[in-house]
Every structure is written in C-alpha cells, then in structure tokens.
PALO-20116 format. One record per residue (C-alpha): residue in one letter; chain; x, y, z. Coordinates in steps of 0.001 Angstrom, whole numbers. Layout:
N
A|A|X|Y|Z
...
END
This chain:
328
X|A|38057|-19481|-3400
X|A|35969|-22402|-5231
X|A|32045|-21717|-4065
X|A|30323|-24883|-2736
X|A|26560|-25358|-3429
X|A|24142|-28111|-2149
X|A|20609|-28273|-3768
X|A|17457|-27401|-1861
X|A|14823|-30302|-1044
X|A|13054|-32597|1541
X|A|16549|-33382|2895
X|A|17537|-30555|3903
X|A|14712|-27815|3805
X|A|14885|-27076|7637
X|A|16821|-24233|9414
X|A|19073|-26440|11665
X|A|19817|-28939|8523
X|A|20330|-25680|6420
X|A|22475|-24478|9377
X|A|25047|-27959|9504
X|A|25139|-27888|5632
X|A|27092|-24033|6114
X|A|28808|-24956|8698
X|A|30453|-27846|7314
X|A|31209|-25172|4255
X|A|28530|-24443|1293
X|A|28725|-21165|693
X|A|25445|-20932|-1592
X|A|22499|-23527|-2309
X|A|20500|-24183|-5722
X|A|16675|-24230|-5673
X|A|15022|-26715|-9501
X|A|11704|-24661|-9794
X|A|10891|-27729|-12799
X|A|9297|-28741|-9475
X|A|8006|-25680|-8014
X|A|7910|-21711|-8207
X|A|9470|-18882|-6044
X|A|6026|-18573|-4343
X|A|5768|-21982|-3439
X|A|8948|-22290|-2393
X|A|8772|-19490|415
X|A|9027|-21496|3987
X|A|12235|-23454|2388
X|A|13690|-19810|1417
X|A|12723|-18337|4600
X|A|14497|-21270|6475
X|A|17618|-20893|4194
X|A|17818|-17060|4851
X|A|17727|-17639|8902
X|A|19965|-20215|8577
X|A|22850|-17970|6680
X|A|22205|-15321|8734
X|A|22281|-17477|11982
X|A|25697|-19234|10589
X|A|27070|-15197|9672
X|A|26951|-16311|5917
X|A|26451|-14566|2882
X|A|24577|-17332|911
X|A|24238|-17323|-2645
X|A|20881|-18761|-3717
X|A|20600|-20042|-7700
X|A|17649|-20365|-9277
X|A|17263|-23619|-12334
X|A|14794|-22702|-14608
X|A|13143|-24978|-16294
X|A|13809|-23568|-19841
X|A|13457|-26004|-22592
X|A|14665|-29009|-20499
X|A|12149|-32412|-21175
X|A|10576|-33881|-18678
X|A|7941|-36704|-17692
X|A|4981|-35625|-16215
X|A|3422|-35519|-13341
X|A|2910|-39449|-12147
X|A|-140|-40439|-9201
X|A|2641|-42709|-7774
X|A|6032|-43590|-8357
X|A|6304|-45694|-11401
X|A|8558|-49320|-11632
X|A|9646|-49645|-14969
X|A|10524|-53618|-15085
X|A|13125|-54503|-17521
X|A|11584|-56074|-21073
X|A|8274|-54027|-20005
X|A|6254|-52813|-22332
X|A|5512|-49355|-21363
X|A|2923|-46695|-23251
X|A|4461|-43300|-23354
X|A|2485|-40469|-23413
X|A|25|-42414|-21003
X|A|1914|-44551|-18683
X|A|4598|-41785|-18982
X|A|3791|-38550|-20074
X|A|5615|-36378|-21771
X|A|5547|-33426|-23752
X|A|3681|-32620|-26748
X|A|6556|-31967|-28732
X|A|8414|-35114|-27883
X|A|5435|-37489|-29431
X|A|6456|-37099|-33049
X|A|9310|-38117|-32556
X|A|9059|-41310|-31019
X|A|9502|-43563|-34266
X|A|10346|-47025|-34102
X|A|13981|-47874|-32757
X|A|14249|-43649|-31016
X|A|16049|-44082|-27437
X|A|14353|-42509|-24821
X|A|16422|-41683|-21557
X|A|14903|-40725|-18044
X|A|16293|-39221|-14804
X|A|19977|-38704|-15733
X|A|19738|-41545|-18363
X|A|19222|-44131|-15236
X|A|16532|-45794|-17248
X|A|16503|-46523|-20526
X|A|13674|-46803|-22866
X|A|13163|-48020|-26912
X|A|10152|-47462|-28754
X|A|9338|-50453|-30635
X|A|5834|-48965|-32626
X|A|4404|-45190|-32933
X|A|1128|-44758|-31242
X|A|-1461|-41999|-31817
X|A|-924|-39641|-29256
X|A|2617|-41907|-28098
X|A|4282|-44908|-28516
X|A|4789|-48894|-27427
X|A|8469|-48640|-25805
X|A|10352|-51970|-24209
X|A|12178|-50874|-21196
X|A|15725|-52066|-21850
X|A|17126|-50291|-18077
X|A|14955|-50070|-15713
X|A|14083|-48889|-12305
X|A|11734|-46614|-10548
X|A|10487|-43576|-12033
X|A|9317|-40144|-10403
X|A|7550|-37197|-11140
X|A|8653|-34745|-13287
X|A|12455|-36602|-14114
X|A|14359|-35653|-17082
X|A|13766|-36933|-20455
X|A|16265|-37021|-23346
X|A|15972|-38256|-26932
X|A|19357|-38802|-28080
X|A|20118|-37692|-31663
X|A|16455|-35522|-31763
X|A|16321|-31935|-31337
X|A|13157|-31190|-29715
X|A|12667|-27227|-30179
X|A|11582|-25642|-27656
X|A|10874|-21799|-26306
X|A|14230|-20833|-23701
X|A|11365|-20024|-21369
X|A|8126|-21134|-19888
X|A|5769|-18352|-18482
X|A|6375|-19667|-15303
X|A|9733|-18920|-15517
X|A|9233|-15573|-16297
X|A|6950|-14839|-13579
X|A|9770|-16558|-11304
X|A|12364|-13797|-12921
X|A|10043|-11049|-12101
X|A|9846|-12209|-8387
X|A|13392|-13264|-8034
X|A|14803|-10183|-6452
X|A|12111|-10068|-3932
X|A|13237|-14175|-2718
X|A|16943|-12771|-2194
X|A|18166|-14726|-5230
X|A|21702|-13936|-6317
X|A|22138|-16009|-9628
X|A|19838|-17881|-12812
X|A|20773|-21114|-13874
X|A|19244|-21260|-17702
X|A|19431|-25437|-18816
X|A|20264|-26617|-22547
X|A|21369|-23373|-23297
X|A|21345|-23688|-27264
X|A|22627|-20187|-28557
X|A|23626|-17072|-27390
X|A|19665|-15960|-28123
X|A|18692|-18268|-25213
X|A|21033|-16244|-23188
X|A|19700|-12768|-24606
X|A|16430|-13648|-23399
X|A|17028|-14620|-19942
X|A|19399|-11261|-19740
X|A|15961|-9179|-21026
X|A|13361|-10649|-18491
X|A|15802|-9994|-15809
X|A|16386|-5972|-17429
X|A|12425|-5511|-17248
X|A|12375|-6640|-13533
X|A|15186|-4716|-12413
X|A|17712|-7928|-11588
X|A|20766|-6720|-13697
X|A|22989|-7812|-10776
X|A|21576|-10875|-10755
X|A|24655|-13450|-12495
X|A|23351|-16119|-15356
X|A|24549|-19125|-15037
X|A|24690|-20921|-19107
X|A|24091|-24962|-18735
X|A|25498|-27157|-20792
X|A|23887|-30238|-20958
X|A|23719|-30631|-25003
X|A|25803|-30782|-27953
X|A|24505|-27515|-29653
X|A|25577|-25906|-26137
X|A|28989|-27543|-26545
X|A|29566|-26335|-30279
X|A|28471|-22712|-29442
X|A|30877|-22251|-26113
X|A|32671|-19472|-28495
X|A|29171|-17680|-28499
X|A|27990|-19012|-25241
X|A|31054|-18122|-22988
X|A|31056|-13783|-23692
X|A|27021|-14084|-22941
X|A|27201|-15407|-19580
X|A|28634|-14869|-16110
X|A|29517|-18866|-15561
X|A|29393|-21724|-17334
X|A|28031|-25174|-16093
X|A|29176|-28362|-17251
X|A|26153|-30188|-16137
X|A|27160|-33743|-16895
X|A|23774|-35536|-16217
X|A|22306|-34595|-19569
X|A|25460|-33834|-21256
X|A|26063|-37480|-20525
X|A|23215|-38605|-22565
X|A|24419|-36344|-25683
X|A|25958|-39749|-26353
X|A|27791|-42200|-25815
X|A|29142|-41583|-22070
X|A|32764|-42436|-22244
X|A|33050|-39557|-24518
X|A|31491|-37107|-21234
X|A|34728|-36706|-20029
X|A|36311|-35375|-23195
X|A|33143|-32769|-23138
X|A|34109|-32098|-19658
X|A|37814|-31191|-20777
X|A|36863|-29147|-23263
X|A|34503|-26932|-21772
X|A|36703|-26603|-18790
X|A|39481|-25656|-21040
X|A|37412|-23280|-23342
X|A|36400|-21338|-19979
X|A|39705|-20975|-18654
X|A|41710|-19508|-22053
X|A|38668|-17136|-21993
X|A|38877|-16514|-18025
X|A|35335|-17588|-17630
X|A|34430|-19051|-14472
X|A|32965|-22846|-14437
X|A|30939|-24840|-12569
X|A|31017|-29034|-12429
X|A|27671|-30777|-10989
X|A|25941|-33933|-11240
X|A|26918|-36939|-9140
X|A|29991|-35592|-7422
X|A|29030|-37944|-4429
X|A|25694|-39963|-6144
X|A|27249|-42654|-3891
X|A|26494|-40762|-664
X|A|22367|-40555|-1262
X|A|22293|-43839|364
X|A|25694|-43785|2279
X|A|27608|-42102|4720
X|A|30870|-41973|2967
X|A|31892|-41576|-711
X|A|33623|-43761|-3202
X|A|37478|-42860|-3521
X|A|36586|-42252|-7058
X|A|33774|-39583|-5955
X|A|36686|-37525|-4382
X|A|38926|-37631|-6777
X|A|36520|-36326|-9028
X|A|36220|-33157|-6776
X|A|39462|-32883|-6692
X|A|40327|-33328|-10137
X|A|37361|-30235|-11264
X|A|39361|-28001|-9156
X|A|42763|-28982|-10335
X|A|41229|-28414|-13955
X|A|39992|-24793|-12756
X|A|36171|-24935|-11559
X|A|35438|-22026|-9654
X|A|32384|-23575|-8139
X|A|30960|-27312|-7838
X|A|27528|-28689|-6900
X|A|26097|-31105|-5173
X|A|21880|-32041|-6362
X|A|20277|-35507|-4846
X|A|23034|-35785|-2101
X|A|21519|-32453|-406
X|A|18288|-32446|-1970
X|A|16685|-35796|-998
X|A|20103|-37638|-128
X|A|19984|-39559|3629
X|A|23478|-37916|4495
X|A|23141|-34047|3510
X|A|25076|-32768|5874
X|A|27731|-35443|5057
X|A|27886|-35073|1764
X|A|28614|-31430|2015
X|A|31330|-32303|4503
X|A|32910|-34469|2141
X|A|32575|-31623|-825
X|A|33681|-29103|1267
X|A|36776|-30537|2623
X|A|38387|-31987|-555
X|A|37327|-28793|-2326
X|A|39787|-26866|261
X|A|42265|-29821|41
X|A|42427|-29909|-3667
X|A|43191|-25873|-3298
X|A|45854|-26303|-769
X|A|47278|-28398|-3200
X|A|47370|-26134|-5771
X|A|49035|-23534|-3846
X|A|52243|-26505|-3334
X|A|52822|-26441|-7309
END
C-alpha cells in the first residue's frame, strides 16, 4: 500500500485538523526542522500523537533535516521582491557565508522552489547588486539555489545532530537527509543515529541535485527510500528536463527494488483552492503507476487554506491509481 504524508505547519498543527487529515487517509506526516528543532516543535508533536492515537493510527512521523540545503535568512517581515528591482543580497537577503563568493556577475540565484528568480549584475563586499528578473514575495528561511555552483557544505548542522540524538524520544519513525551528494552523506546520518540508539529509525536519501542524480548507483544500497524531491531538483536546470530526472530515478529504484517517494507540488494548486487542477491528479496518479511507494504533500498541509482537502484529494487518487493497477 502507497503511504500518504502531509507536512506539519500552522495549517494543520491542531489535534482535530491532525485528526480530519487521517481520516481522510495520511498514514504519516513530515515535520522541516530548517524552521525549527524537535524541542520546539513539542505541542505540534504532542497534538499529532493524540490525534493518531484518537483516529487508531499508526503514524509515521519524518523528520527533514536541514543538511547542506541553502537558505535565506531570517527576514523582520516578509519581503516583495518587485520585478527589475535592484535587490542587495547578503543584506536585503541574507544568505549564507558560503554562497557570497560566488555571486559573480551574470550567477542565477533561485528562491523558494525557484518561484523567484534573481541575477546578480555586480559583486559586492560581503554580497552582491542582483536585478530581480521573477518576482514575488519572499519569506523567512526559503530555499536558495545557485544553478551550475556547488556550494560545499557539511551533510549536517549541529542542530541536526542534537535533533538525531532526541529523535527517538519525539516518536519519530524516519530521517529525511536533503541534497544528498554521496553515499558519505548517507554514512554520516546512519552514524549519529548508531550513537543515539535509532538504528530502526529508516533514512530517507533526497534528491534534489545533480550529484544526487549521478550517484543513485551509490545512493540507492545506502538508504531505506529514495525521494525525488522535484522542487530543487527542478532548479538543477532547465525544468522541462525534471521530468526525465523524475523517470530515471523512479526507474533506477524499481530495477533495484528500492522504495521511492514523489513530493513537491502534487496539489500546489490547492494552497489557495478547494479543488485541484486535472493535471495535479494525474500527476498522483501517474507516480504510482510509475511505482512510488509513498507521495507527499508540503504547503498544501503545512500552511495551505484546504489541508484537509488536499489530503482528501491525495488520498483518494492514490487508492484509485492502485485499484487500477490491480485491473492490468
């Protein structure tokens, strides 16, 4: 049976939201500590646990670390990024340390799924002058991608250590590690979970870069699932090729019998309404046709105005797509 997730947040942090969201069908929920630790997180978790026990669930709770993902800073409000604006990063929008030597003149800088776009047209000390050529309204602590750069950093923050070494105690059942980058990304989140006594708990390997992608051969062995998560994947380049990547991931998984996970945007649409696009389903439909033994919902739970909704819609062409499968 595909597994159904929804994402933790504002939306739907509540028992009796938490409750509707299992009945209509998830089956286990994922919790981004980029915004927050295990600690801080302990009402939501608390909520979640009465809820699955309430509903006579089993829930599986994932943890995303925030690994060596990019990401703005923290903002004082939320930010409108005007197309043709001239924009300072590293003040207006901070970012890493890492990221400012790389912001040369003509460098492409992505935030929040690639929703806004950014070029830096002259190197700053300490940042950059960037024109925003998408723009929109940016938050707190949003993604941040530099196509074509490879940014190194460590697979792991102290903070997500400390959240590894507390994990067991919050009931958590799986670790999602992001731009997983070699099998030594994977060793290491394997080893902090050996010193605290969480061998049971499954790693989840996310692909969300092409180094990820070329490794799968390595990858696939060192973890319990793979992700396809296509919201940084899709920035890896040009995003008509994302659904190639998609294919091929899917299809290296199954010849290996590696169980997969699809996320990002399975029902963007449904943040704002109360019904999908017909190409939304079909995309859920379509993952488990190509094999995904789990998919994931993020915004639509986490912040979305229809959370229970959503996961209705998930759910129920999920269990449609499997009935058809047993017809062929």
């Amino acid at each position: 049976m595909v597994q159904i997730y929804g994402t933790l947040g504002p939306a739907c942090d509540h028992e009796e939201t938490l409750a509707r969201l299992f009945e209509e069908g998830m089956t286990g929920i994922r919790l981004n500590l980029s915004h927050v630790g295990l600690p801080g997180a302990a009402e939501q978790i608390e909520h979640l646990h009465a809820a699955a026990r309430r509903c006579g669930v089993t829930c599986q709770l994932l943890i995303d670390m925030q690994g060596p993902e990019l990401r703005a800073g923290v903002l004082p409000a939320p930010l409108e990024l005007a197309d043709g604006a001239l924009i300072r990063l590293g003040t207006d929008v901070p970012l890493p340390p890492a990221v400012l030597p790389h912001l040369v003149p003509g460098q492409e800088v992505l935030l929040d799924d690639g929703k806004l776009l950014l070029r830096v047209a002259e190197a700053l000390p300490g940042g950059a002058l960037a024109r925003v050529e998408r723009g929109g309204v940016l938050q707190s602590r949003k993604s941040a991608a530099l196509p074509g750069v490879d940014v190194h950093l460590p697979a792991m923050t102290d903070s997500d250590r400390e959240n590894l070494r507390l994990a067991r105690d919050y009931g958590v059942t799986g670790v999602m590690q992001p731009f997983v980058r070699g099998r030594e990304d994977l060793e290491a989140v394997r080893g902090a979970l050996d010193e605290a006594g969480a061998q049971d708990i499954r790693l989840f390997a996310k692909i969300e870069n092409l180094d990820g992608v070329e490794k799968l051969e390595e990858l696939i062995p060192a973890a319990d699932e793979i992700v396809i998560a296509r919201g940084d994947l899709g920035n890896a380049g040009p995003l008509w090729k994302l659904p190639a990547l998609q294919k091929r991931i899917a299809a290296a998984c199954r010849a290996a019998g590696r169980p997969f996970m699809v996320v990002t945007q399975m029902l963007a649409s449904m943040e704002r309404s109360p019904v999908p696009t017909r190409a939304e389903v079909s995309d859920i439909f379509n993952a488990v046709l190509d094999g995904a033994a789990s998919v994931m919902v993020t915004g639509e739970t986490a912040v979305g105005r229809y959370p229970a909704e959503a996961m209705r819609y998930l759910a129920r062409t999920v269990r449609e797509a499997e009935e058809f499968i047993g017809t062929l």
